[in-house]
NUTISE-248162 format. One record per residue (C-alpha): x, y, z negated. Coordinates in nm, 4 decimals, padded with zeros to 6 digits, always signed. Layout:
<pts>
<pt><x>X</x><y>Y</y><z>Z</z></pt>
...
</pts>
This chain:
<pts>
<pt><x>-03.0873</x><y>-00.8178</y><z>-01.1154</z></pt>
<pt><x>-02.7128</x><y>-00.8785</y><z>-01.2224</z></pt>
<pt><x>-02.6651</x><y>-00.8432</y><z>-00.8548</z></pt>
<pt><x>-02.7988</x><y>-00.4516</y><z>-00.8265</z></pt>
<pt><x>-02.6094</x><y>-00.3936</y><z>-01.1379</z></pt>
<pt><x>-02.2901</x><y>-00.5186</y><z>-01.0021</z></pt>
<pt><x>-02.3442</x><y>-00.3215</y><z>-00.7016</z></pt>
<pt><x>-02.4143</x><y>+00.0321</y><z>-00.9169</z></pt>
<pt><x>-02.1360</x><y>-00.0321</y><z>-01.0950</z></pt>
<pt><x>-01.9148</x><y>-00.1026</y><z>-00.7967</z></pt>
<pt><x>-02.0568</x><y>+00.2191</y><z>-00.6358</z></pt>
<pt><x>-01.9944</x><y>+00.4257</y><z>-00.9121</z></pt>
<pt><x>-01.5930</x><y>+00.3174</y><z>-00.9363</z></pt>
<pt><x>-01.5976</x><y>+00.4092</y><z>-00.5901</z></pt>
<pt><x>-01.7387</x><y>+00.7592</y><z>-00.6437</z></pt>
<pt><x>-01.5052</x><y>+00.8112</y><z>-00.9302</z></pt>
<pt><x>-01.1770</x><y>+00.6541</y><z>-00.7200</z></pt>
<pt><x>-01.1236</x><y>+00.9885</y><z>-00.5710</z></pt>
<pt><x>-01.1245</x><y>+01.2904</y><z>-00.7206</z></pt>
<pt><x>-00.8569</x><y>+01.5186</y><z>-00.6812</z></pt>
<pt><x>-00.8484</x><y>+01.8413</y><z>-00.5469</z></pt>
<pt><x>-00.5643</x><y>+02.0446</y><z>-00.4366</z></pt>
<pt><x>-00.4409</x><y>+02.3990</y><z>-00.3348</z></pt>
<pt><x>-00.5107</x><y>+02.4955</y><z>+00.0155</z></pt>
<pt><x>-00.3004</x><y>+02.7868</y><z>+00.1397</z></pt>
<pt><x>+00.0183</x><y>+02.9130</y><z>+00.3481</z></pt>
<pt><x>+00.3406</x><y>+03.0897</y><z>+00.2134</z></pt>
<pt><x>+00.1861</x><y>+03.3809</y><z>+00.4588</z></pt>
<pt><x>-00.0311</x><y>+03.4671</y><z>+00.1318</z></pt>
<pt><x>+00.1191</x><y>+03.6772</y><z>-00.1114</z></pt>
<pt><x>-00.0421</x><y>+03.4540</y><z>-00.4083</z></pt>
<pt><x>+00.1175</x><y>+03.0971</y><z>-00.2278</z></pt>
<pt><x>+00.4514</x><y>+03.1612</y><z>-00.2116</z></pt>
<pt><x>+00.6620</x><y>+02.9003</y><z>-00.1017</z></pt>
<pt><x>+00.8933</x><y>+02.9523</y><z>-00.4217</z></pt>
<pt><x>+00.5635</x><y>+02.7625</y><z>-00.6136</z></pt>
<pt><x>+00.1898</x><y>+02.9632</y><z>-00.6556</z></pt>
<pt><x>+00.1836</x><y>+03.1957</y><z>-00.9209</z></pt>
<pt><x>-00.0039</x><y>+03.1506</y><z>-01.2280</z></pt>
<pt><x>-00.1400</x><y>+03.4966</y><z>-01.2233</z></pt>
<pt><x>-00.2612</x><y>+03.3863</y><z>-00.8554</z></pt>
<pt><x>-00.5073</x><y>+03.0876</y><z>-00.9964</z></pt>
<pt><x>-00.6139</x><y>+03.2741</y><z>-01.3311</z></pt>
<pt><x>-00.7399</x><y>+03.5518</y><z>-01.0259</z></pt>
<pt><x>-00.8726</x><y>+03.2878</y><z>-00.7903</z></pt>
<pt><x>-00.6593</x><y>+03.4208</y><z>-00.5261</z></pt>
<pt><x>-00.5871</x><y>+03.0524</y><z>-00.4261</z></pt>
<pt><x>-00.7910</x><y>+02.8449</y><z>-00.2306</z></pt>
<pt><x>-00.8450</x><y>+02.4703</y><z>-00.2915</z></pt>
<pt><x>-00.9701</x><y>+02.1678</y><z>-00.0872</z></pt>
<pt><x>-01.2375</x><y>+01.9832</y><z>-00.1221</z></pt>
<pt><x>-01.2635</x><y>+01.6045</y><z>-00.2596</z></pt>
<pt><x>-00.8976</x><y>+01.4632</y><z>-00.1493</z></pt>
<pt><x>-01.0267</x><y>+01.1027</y><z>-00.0027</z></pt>
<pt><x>-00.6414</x><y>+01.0251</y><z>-00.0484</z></pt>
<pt><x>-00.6159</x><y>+01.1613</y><z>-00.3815</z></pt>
<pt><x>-00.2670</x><y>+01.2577</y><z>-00.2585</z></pt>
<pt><x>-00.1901</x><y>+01.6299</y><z>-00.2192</z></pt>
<pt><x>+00.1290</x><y>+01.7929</y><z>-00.0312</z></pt>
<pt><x>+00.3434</x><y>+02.0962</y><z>-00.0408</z></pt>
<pt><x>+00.4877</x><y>+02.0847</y><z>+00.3470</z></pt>
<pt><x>+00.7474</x><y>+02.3480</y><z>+00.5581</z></pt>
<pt><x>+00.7107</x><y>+02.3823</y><z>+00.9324</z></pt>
<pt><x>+00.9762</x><y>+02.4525</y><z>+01.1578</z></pt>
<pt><x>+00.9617</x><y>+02.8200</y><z>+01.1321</z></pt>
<pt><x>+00.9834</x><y>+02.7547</y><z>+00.7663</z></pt>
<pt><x>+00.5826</x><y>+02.8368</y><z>+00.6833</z></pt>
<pt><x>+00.4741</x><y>+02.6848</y><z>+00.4078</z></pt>
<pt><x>+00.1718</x><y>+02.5010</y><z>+00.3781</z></pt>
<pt><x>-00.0170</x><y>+02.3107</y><z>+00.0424</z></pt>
<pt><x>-00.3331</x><y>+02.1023</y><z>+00.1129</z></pt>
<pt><x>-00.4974</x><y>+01.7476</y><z>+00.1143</z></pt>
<pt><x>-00.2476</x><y>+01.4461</y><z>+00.2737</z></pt>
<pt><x>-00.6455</x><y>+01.3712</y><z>+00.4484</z></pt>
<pt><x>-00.5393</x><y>+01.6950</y><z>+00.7016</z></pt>
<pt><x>-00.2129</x><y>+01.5099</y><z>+00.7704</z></pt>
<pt><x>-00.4603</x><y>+01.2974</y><z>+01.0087</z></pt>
<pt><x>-00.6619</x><y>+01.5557</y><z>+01.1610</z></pt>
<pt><x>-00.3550</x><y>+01.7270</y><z>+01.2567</z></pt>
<pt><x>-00.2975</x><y>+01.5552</y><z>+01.5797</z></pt>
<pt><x>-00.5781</x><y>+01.7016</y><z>+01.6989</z></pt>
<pt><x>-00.4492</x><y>+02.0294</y><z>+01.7001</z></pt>
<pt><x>-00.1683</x><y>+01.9212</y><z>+01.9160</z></pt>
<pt><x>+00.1074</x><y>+01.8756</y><z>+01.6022</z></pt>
<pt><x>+00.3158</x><y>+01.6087</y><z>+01.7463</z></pt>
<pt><x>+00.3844</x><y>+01.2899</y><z>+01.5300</z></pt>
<pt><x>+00.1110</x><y>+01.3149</y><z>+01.2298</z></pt>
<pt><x>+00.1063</x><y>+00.8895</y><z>+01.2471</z></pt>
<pt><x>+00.4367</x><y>+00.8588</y><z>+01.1584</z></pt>
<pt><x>+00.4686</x><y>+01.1160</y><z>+00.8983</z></pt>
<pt><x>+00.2000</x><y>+00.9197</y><z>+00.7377</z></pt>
<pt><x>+00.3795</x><y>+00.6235</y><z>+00.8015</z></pt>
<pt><x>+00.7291</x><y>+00.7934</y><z>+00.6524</z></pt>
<pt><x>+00.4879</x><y>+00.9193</y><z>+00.3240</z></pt>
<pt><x>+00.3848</x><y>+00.5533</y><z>+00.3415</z></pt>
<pt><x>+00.2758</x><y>+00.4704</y><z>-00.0422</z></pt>
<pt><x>+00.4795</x><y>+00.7087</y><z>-00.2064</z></pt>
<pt><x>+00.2220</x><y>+00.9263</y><z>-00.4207</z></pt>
<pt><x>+00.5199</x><y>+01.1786</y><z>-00.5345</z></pt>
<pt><x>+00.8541</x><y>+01.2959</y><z>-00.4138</z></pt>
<pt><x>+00.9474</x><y>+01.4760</y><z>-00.0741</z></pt>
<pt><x>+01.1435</x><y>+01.3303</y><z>+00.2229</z></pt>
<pt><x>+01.3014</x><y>+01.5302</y><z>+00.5186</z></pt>
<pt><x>+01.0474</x><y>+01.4404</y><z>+00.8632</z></pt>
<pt><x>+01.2329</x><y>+01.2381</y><z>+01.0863</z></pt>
<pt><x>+01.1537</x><y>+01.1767</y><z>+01.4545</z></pt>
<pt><x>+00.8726</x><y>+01.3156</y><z>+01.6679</z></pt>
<pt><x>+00.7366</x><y>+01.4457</y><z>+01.3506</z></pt>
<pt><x>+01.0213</x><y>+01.6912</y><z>+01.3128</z></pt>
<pt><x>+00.9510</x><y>+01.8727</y><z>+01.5938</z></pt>
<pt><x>+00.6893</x><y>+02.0244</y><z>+01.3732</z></pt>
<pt><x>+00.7463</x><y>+01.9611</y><z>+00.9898</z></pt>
<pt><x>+01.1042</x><y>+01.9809</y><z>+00.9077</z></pt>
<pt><x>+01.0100</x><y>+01.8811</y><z>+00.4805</z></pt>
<pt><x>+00.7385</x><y>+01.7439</y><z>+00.2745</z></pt>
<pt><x>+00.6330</x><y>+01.6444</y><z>-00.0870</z></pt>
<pt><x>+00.3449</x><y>+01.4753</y><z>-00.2139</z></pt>
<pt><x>+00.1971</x><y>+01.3812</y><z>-00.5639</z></pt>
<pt><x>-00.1157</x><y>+01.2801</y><z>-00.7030</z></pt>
<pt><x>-00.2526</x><y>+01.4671</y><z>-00.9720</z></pt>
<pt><x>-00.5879</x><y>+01.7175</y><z>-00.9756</z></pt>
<pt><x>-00.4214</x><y>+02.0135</y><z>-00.8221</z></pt>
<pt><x>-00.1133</x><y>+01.9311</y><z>-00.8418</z></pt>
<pt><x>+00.0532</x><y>+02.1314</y><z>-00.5180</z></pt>
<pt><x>+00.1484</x><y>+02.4265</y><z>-00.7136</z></pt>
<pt><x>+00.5155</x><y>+02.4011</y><z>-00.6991</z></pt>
<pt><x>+00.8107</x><y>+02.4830</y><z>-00.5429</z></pt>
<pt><x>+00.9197</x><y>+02.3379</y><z>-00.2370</z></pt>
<pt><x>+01.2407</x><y>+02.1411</y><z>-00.3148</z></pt>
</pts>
């Protein structure tokens, strides 16, 4: 018995470990600007958000073409798969940092020239710095 009720307990931190969400949009929408999103934007729901961030981290990023892009660091992985060149080591860059930005270095660059993270519940609304 003190077995099953370790394990619901142990389940139920895990649940509970991640539970951020975080704005999910591209400077190319009037209401995510890369100059931060606008309050007026989320009072509307004009701004879309991600689901459960398994990461907890989320990012504000600029491309090469200086797009900008907020989400979940979770895409950051998937992104490979759309042919963006050097998502590992951006990861590996980001390593534990949970907020700041750092320039993209290496193969990575030839994508995403900037990035900044943090770790609050929607928490990607600012300004790219």
């Amino acid at each position: 018995m003190k077995l099953l009720i370790l394990c619901l307990v142990c389940l139920f931190v895990s649940i509970e470990a991640n539970t951020n969400i975080c704005y999910s949009c591209n400077s190319g929408w009037e209401s995510c600007r890369g100059d931060g999103i606008q309050a007026s934007a989320i009072s509307q729901n004009l701004v879309g958000t991600t689901g459960t961030c398994m990461t907890d981290i989320c990012y504000v990023r600029r491309d090469i073409n200086g797009i900008v892009y907020r989400g979940c660091l979770d895409e950051i992985a998937g992104m490979g798969t759309y042919g963006i060149p050097g998502t590992t080591s951006i990861r590996a860059q980001i390593g534990s940092m949970t907020s700041g930005c750092i320039d993209v270095t290496g193969d990575a660059a030839a994508s995403i020239s900037r990035i900044c993270v943090c770790k609050t519940n929607l928490c990607n609304i600012f300004a790219l710095s």
